[in-house]
N, C-alpha and C positions, 0 to 999 in steps of 0.2 A: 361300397360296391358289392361286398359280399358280406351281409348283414347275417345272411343264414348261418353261416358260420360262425357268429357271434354264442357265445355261450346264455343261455335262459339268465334268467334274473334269481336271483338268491330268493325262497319260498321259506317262510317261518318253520321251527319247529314245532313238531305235535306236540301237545302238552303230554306229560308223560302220565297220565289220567285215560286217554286215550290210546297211549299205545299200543295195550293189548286188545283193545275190540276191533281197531283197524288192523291190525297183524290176524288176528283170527278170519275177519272178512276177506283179505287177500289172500291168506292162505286155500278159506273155502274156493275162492273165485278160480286160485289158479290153479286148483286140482281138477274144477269142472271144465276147465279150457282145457289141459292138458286131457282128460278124459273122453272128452269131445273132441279132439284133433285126434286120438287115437283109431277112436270111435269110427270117425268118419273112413280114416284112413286104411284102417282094417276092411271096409267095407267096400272100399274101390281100390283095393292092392290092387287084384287081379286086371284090371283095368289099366293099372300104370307101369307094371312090368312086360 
């Protein structure tokens, strides 16, 4: 009935060969989000106060 609620399915682990390129690329990724949410937000503060 309530499937959503079910937890995802168990996803492999990275090879530990990989760890640090995809740890680098998320890192990049989630400074340019965080940088871009700022971004934005700086730029229509005055708008939302």
């Amino acid at each position: 009935m309530f499937g959503f609620f079910s937890p995802a399915p168990a996803i492999p682990r990275l090879p530990k060969d990989k760890v640090s390129s995809a740890y680098k690329a998320y890192r990049i990724r989630m400074f340019l989000m965080i940088f871009i949410g700022y971004t934005g937000y700086y730029l229509v503060r005055k708008n939302l106060l």
